[in-house]
SEFI-301089 format. One record per residue (C-alpha): x, y, z; residue in three letters. Coordinates in Angstrom, 3 decimals, decimal comma, always signed. Example, Ala and Ser with C-alpha at 12.3 -4.5 7.8 and 13.67 -1.06 7.14 Angstrom:
2
(r (+12,300 -4,500 +7,800) 'ala') (r (+13,670 -1,060 +7,140) 'ser') 
END
This chain:
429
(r (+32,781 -38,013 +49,860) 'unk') (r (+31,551 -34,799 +48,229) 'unk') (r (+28,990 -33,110 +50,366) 'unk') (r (+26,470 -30,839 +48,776) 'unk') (r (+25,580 -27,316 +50,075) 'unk') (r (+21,984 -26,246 +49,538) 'unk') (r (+20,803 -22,462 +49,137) 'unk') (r (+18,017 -22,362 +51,429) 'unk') (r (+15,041 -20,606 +50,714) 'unk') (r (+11,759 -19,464 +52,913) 'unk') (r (+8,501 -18,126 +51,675) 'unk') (r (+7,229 -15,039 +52,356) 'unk') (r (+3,703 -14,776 +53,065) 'unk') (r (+2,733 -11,475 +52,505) 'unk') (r (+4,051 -11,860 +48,729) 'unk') (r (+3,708 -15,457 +47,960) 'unk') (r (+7,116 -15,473 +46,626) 'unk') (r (+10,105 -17,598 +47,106) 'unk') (r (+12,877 -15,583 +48,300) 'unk') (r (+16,547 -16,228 +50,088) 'unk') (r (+17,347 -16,222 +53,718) 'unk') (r (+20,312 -14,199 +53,293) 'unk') (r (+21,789 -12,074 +51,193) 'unk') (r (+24,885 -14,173 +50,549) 'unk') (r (+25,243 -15,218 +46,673) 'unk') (r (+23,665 -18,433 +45,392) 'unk') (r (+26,763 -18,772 +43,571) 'unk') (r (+28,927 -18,984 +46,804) 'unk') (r (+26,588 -21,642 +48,617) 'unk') (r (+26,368 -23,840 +45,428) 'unk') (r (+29,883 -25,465 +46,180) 'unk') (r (+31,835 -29,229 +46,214) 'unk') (r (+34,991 -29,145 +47,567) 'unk') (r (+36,831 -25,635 +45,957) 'unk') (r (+34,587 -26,349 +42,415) 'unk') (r (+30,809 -25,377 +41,586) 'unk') (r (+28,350 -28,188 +40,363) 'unk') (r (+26,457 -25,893 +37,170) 'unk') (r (+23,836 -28,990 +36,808) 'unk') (r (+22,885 -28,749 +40,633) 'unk') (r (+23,082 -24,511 +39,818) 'unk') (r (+20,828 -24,625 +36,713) 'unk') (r (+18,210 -27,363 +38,450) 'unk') (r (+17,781 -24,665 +41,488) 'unk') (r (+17,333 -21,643 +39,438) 'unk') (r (+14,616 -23,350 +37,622) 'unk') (r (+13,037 -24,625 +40,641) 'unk') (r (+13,075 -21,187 +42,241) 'unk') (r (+11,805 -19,604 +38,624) 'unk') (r (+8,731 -22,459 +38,877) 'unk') (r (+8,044 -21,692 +42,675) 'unk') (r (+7,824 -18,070 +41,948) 'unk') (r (+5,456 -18,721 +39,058) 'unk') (r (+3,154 -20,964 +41,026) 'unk') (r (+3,123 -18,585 +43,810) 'unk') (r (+1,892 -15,521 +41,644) 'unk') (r (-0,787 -17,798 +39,379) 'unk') (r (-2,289 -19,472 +42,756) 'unk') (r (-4,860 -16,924 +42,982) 'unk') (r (-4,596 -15,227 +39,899) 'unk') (r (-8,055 -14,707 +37,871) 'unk') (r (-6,883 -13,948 +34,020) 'unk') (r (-10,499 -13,091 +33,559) 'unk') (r (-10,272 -9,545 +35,408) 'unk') (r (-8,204 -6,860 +33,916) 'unk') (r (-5,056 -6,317 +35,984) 'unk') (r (-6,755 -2,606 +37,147) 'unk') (r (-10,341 -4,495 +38,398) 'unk') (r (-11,871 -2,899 +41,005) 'unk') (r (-8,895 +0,012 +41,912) 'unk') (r (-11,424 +2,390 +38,990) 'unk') (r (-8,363 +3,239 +36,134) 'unk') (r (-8,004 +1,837 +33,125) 'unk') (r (-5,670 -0,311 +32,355) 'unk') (r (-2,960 +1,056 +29,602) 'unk') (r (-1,700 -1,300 +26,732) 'unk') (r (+1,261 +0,749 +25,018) 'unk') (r (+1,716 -0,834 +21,476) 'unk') (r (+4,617 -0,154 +19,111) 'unk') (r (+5,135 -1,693 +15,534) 'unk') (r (+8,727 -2,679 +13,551) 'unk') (r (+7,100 -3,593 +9,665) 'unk') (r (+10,074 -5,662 +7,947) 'unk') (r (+8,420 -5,810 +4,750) 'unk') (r (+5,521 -4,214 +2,868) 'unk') (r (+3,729 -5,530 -0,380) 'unk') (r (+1,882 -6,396 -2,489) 'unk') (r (-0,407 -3,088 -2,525) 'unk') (r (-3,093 -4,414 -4,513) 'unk') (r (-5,089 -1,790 -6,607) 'unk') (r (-7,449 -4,610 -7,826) 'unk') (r (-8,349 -5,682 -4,231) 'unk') (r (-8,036 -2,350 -2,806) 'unk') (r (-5,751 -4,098 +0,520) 'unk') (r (-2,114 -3,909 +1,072) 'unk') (r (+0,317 -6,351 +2,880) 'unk') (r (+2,899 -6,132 +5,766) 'unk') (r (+5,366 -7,925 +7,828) 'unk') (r (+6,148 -6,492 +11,089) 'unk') (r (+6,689 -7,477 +14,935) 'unk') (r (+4,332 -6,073 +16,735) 'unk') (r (+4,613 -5,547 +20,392) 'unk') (r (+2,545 -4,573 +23,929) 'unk') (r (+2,905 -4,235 +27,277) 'unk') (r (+1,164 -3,831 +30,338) 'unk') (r (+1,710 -3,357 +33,881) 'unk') (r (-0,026 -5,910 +35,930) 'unk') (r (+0,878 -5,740 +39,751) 'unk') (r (-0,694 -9,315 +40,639) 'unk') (r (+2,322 -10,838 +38,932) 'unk') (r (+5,223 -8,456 +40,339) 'unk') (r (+7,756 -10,104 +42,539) 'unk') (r (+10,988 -10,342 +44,048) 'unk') (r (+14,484 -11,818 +43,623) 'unk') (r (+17,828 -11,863 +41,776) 'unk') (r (+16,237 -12,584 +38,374) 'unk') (r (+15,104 -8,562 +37,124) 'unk') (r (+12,974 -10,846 +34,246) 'unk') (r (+11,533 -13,771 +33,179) 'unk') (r (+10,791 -15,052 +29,651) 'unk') (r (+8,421 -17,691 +29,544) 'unk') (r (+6,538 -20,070 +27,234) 'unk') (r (+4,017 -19,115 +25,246) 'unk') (r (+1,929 -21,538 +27,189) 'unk') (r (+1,725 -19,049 +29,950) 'unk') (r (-0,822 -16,906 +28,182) 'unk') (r (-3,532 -18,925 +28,653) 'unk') (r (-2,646 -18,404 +32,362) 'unk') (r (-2,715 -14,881 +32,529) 'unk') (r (-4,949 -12,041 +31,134) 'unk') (r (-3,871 -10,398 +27,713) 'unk') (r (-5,151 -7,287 +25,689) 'unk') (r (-8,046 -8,750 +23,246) 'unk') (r (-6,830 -6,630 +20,107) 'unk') (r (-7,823 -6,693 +16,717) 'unk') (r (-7,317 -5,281 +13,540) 'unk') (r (-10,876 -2,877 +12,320) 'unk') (r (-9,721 -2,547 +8,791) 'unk') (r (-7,800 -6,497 +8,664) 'unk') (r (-8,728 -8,532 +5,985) 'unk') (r (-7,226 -11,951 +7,475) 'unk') (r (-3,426 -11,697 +9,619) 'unk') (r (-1,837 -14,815 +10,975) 'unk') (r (+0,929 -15,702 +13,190) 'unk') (r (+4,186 -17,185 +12,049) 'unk') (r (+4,391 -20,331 +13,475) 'unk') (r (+7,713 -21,665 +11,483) 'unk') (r (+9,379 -23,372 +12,993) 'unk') (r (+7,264 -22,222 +16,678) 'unk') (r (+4,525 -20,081 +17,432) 'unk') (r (+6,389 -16,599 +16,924) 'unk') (r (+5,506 -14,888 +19,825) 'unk') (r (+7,978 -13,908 +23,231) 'unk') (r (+6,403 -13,151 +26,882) 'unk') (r (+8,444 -11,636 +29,260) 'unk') (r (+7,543 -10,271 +33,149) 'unk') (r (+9,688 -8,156 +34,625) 'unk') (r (+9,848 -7,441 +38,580) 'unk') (r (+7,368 -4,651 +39,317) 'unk') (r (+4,899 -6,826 +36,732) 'unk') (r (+5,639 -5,074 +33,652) 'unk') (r (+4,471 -7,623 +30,702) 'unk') (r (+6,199 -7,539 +26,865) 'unk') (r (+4,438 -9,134 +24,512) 'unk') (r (+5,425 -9,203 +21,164) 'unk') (r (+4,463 -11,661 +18,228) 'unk') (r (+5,147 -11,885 +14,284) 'unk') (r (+2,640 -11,228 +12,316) 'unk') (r (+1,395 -10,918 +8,856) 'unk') (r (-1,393 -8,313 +8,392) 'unk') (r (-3,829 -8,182 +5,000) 'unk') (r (-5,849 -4,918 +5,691) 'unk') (r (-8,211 -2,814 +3,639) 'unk') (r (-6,642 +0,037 +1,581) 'unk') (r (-9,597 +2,447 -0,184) 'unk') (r (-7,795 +3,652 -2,914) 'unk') (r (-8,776 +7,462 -5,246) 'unk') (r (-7,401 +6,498 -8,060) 'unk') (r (-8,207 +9,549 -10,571) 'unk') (r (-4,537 +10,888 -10,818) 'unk') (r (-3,706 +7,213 -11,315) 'unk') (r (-0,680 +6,315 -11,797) 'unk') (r (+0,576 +10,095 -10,692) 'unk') (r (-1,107 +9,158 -7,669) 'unk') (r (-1,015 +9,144 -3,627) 'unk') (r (-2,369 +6,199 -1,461) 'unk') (r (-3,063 +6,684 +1,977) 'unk') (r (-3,107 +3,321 +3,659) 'unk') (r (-4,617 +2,834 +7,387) 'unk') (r (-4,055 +0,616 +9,950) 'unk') (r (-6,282 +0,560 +12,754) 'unk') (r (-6,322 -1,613 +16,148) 'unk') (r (-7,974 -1,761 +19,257) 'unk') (r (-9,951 -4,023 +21,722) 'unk') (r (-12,380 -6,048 +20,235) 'unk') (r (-14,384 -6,269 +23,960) 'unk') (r (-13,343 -3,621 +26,271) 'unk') (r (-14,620 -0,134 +26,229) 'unk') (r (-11,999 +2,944 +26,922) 'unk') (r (-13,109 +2,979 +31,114) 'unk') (r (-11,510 -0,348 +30,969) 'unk') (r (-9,060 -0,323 +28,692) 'unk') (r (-6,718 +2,384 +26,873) 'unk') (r (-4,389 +2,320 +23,961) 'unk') (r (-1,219 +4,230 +23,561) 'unk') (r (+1,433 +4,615 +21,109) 'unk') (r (+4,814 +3,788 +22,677) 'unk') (r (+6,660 +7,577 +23,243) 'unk') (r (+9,252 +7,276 +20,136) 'unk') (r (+9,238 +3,448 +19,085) 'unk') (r (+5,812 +3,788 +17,628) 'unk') (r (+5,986 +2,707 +14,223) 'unk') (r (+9,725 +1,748 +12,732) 'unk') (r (+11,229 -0,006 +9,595) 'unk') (r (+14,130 -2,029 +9,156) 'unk') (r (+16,862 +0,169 +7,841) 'unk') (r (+16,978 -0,417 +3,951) 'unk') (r (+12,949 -1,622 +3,415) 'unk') (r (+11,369 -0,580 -0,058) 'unk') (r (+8,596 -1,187 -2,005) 'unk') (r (+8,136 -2,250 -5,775) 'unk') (r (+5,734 +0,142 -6,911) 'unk') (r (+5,658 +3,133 -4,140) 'unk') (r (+8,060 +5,463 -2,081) 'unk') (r (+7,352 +5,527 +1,859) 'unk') (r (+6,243 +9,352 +2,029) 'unk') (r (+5,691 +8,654 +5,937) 'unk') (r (+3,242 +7,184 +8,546) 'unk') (r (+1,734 +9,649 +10,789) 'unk') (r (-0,144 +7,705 +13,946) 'unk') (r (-2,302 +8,970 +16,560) 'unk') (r (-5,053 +8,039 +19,464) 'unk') (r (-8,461 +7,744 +18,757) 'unk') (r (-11,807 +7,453 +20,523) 'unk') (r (-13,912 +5,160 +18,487) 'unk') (r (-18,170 +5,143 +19,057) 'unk') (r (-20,478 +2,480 +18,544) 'unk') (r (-23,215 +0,401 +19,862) 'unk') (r (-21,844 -1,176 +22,684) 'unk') (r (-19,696 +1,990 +23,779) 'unk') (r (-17,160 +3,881 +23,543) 'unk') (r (-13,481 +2,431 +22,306) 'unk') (r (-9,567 +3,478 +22,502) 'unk') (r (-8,524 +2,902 +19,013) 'unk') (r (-4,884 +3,583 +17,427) 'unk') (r (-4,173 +4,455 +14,054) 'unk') (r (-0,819 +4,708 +11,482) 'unk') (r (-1,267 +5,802 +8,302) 'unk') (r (+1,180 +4,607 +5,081) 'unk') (r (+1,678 +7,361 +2,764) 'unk') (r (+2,861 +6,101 -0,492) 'unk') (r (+3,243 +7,786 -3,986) 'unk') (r (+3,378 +5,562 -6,909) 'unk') (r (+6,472 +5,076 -9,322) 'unk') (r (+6,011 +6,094 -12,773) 'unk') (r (+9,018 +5,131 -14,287) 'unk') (r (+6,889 +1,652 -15,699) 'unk') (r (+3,720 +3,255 -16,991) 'unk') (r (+5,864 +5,483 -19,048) 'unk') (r (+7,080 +2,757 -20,249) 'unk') (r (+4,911 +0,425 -20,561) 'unk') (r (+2,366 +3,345 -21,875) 'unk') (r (+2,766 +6,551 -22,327) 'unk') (r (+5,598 +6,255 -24,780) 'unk') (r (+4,033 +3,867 -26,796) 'unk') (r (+1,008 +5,566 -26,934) 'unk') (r (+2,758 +8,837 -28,026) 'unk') (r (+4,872 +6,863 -30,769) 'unk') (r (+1,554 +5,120 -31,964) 'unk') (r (-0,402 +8,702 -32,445) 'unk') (r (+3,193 +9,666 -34,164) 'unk') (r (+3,034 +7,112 -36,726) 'unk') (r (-0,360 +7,396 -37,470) 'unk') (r (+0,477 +10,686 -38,865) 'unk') (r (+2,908 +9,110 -41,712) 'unk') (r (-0,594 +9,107 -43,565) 'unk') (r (-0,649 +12,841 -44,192) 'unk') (r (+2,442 +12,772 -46,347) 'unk') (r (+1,218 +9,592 -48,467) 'unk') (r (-0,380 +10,006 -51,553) 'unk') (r (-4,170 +10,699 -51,364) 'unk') (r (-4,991 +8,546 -54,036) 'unk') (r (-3,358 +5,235 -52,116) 'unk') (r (-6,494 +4,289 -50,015) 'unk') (r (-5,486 +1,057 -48,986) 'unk') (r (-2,238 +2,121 -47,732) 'unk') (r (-3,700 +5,162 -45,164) 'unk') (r (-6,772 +3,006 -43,868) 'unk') (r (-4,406 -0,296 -43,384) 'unk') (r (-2,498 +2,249 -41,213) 'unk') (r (-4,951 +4,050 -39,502) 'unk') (r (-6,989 +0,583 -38,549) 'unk') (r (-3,557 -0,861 -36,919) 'unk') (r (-2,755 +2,446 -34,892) 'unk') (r (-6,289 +1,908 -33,558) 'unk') (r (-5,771 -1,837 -32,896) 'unk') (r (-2,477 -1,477 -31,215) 'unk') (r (-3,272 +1,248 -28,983) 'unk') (r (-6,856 -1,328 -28,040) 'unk') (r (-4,387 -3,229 -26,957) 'unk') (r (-2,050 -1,247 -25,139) 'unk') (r (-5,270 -0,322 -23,436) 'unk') (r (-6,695 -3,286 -21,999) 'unk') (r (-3,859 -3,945 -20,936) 'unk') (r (-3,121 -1,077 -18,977) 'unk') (r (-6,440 -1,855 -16,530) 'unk') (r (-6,016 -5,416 -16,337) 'unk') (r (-4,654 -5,096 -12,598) 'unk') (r (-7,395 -1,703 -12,134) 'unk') (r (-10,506 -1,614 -10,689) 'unk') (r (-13,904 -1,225 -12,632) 'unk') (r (-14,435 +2,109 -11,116) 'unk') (r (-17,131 +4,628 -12,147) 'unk') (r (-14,235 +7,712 -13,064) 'unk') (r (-12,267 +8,056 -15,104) 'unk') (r (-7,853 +7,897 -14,268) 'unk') (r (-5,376 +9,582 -15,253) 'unk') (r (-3,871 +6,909 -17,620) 'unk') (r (-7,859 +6,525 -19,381) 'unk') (r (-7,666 +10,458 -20,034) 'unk') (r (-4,334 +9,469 -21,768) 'unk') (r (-5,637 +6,927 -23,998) 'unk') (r (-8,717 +8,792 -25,040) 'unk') (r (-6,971 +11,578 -26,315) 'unk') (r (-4,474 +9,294 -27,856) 'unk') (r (-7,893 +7,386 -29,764) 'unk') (r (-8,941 +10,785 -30,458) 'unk') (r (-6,218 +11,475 -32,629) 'unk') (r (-6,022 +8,067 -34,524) 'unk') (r (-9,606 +8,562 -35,114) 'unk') (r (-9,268 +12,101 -36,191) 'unk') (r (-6,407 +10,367 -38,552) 'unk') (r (-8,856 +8,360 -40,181) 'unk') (r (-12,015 +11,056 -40,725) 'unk') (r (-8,976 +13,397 -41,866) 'unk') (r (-8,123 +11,115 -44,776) 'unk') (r (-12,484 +10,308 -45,114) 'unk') (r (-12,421 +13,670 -45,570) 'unk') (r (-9,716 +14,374 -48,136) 'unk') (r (-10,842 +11,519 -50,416) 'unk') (r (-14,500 +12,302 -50,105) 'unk') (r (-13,584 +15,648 -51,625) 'unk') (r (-10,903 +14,441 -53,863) 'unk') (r (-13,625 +12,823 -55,123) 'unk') (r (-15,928 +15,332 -55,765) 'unk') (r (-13,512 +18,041 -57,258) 'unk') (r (-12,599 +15,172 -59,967) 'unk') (r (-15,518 +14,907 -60,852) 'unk') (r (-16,161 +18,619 -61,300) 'unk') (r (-12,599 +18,781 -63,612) 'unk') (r (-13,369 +16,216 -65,743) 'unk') (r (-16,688 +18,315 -66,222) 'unk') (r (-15,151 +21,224 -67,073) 'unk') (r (-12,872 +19,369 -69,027) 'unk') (r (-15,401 +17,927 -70,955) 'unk') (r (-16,860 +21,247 -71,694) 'unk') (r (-13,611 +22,535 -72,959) 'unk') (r (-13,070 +19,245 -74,980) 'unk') (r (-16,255 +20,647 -77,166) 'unk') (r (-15,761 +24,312 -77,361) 'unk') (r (-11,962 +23,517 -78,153) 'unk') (r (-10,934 +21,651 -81,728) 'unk') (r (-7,436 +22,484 -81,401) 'unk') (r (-5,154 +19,831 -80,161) 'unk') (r (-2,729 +21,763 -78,317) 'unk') (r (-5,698 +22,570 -76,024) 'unk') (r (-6,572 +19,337 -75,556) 'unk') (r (-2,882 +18,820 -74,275) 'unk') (r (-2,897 +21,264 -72,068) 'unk') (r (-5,778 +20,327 -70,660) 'unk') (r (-5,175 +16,761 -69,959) 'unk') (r (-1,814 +18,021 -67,859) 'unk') (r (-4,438 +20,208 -65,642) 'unk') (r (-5,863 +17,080 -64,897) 'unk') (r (-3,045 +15,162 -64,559) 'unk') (r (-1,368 +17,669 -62,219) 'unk') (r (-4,345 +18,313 -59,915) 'unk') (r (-5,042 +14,614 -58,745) 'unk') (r (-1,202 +14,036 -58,173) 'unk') (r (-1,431 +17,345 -56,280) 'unk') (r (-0,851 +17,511 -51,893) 'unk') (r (-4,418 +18,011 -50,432) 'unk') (r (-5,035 +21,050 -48,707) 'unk') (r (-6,630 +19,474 -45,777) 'unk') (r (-3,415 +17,334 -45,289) 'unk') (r (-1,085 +20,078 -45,824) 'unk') (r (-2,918 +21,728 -42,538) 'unk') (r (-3,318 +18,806 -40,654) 'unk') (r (+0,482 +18,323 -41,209) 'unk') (r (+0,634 +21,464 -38,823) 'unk') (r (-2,113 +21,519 -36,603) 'unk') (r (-2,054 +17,471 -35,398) 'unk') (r (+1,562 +17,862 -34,176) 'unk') (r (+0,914 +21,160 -32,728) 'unk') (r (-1,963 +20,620 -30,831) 'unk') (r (-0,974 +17,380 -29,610) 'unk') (r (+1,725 +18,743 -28,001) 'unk') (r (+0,452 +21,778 -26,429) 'unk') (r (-2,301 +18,966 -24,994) 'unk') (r (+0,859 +16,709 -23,211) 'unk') (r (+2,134 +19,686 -22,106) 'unk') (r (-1,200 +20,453 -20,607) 'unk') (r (-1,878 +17,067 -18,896) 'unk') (r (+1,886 +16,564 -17,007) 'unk') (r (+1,869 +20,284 -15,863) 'unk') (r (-1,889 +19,506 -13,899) 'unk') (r (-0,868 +15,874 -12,648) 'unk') (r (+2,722 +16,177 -11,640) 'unk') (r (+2,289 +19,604 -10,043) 'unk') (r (-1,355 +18,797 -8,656) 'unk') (r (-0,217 +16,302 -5,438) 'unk') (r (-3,383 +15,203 -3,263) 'unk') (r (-2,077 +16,638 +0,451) 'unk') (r (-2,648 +13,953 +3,316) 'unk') (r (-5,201 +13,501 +5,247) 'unk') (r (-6,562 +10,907 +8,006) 'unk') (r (-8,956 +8,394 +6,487) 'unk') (r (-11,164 +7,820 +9,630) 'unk') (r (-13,612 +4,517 +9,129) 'unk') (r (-16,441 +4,400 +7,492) 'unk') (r (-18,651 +3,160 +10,386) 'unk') (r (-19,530 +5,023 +13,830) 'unk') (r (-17,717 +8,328 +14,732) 'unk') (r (-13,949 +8,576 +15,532) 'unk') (r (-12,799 +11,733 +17,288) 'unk') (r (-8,557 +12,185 +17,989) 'unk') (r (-7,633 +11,912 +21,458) 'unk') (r (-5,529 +15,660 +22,462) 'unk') (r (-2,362 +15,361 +23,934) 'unk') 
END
């Protein structure tokens, strides 16, 4: 008959944890015969994990912060790794993220001793112990991933160190300056602390070099990642004073689709419109028909433009672009108002003088001649078109060439977007 060989174990009551009697291996004492029984193994590891869990929550209070009473703060150190980032939504004025974010804590009350250096646990344990209350200031609504569990790992290590880290998905406000829009720079904030607990009580820090990270290869749609400068922050209001940390997203915005999408169109549209200084002056039809459709089309390209913009109260970038591109097509169509108005009026005056001639001449040959004056004149080039042949191209481009050189040099530096409510004043280090 096999006989079994039990580990024994005593209790120690100064630490209210189960611990061996000697410092031979479990391994070694767990035997039948010359072979180990891994059931019998497994079912007194978990015992001894679930004695030394009952032993540290017997008299725990997750109430009281783990430094209650002993007059320090207690220090949460935070670190974030974003998977995934997007939509940024101009419209909204809020971007999106994906990311593991993580904290830990020392709390003595559950240090203890054995073979095991840590424990993961269920996620029903929080509601057993005490855990940072921290929010997002700027979130719009975040969530936990709870496919196919509740995303979130606890771990406690011997001297009481706690990791915990969840998956989350974080919707937070994004004020946008969009005047060099779409040549622009976004400078997105993040910005968490404790919702309760004032900085005597509690204190945020940035992990030291596993603040913020990315998974290797992570892009966005519409932006480049410039960087994400963090730092420490003491945060005033009402009910006191509050350690607050803050990352920033620096993003500047592709162009590659508005010019596109936009500009080129825009700059073929003006183009075309100008086909109506080389037709003939008398065909009214023809130039109106094509000034009216440049004017149309580039409505269109327009509203279309701003569908996914804001209503704000300046004018972009892009809206600079498409007034001076109306401007022109406009200018088109008083251009040819213009030329026919006077065409008009100069015809008027030949046939006058014509008609004058007509009855101080009797000769015929006169009469010829005169009739290929008039013939000659009204099938003449305008004047006004011959210069607007010249100066429409011309100062169109020197006006392009005008607007890239200020946006694409002109680059809005960074700089920290602090709240709009209370004070915030950056913690030295």
């Amino acid at each position: 008959m096999d006989k079994y060989h039990y580990y024994a174990f005593e209790t120690n009551t100064t630490s209210d944890i189960a611990i061996p009697s000697s410092s031979e291996s479990l391994e070694s004492t767990l035997t039948i015969g010359n072979r180990m029984p891994r059931a019998t193994l497994n079912d007194v590891v978990s015992k001894n994990i679930t004695m030394v869990l009952e032993n540290l929550l017997m008299n725990y209070e997750n109430s009281q912060l783990p430094t209650h009473g002993k007059g320090v703060p207690t220090v949460v150190k935070t670190n974030i790794l974003i998977r995934s980032m997007g939509p940024v939504s101009e419209l909204d004025m809020d971007y999106s993220m994906d990311c593991y974010f993580r904290q830990s804590w020392r709390d003595s009350r559950l240090s203890f001793l054995g073979p095991i250096k840590s424990l993961s646990l269920s996620i029903k344990m929080l509601e057993r112990i005490w855990r940072p209350d921290t929010y997002f200031y700027n979130g719009k609504h975040s969530y936990v991933h709870t496919i196919t569990v509740p995303n979130k790992l606890l771990r406690i290590s011997q001297d009481g160190d706690i990791l915990y880290s969840m998956r989350l998905t974080i919707k937070a406000k994004c004020p946008m300056e969009l005047r060099n829009f779409p040549m622009d720079r976004q400078f997105c904030p993040l910005i968490m602390g404790s919702y309760a607990y004032t900085s005597g009580q509690l204190v945020y820090e940035w992990q030291e070099g596993l603040s913020v990270n990315f998974i290797p290869g992570m892009a966005l749609s519409q932006f480049d990642l410039m960087g994400s400068p963090y730092r420490n922050l003491t945060f005033f209001r009402r009910e006191g004073e509050f350690s607050v940390l803050q990352v920033s997203f620096n993003l500047q915005r592709h162009t590659g689709y508005f010019l596109i999408q936009v500009y080129v169109p825009c700059v073929l549209i003006v183009v075309l419109s100008w086909v109506s200084f080389w037709i003939h002056r008398e065909a009214t039809s023809d130039r109106v028909g094509l000034g009216i459709t440049t004017v149309l089309t580039l409505s269109t390209i327009s509203l279309d433009s701003r569908t996914d913009l804001p209503k704000v109260r300046y004018a972009t970038a892009l809206d600079w672009f498409l007034l001076m591109s109306f401007g022109y097509c406009i200018a088109t169509l008083l251009e040819f108002a213009g030329v026919h108005y006077f065409t008009k009026i100069y015809r008027r005056l030949i046939y006058k003088l014509l008609k004058r001639r007509r009855q101080r001449e009797v000769a015929s040959n006169y009469r010829k001649r005169g009739n290929r004056m008039s013939k000659r004149y009204i099938n003449s080039v305008s004047y006004i078109d011959r210069v607007a042949r010249i100066v429409f191209p011309a100062s169109f481009g020197l006006l392009n060439v005008c607007y890239w050189v200020v946006y694409v040099t002109y680059q809005e530096e960074f700089k920290w977007q602090d709240p709009p409510i209370g004070s915030i004043t950056p913690i030295s280090h």
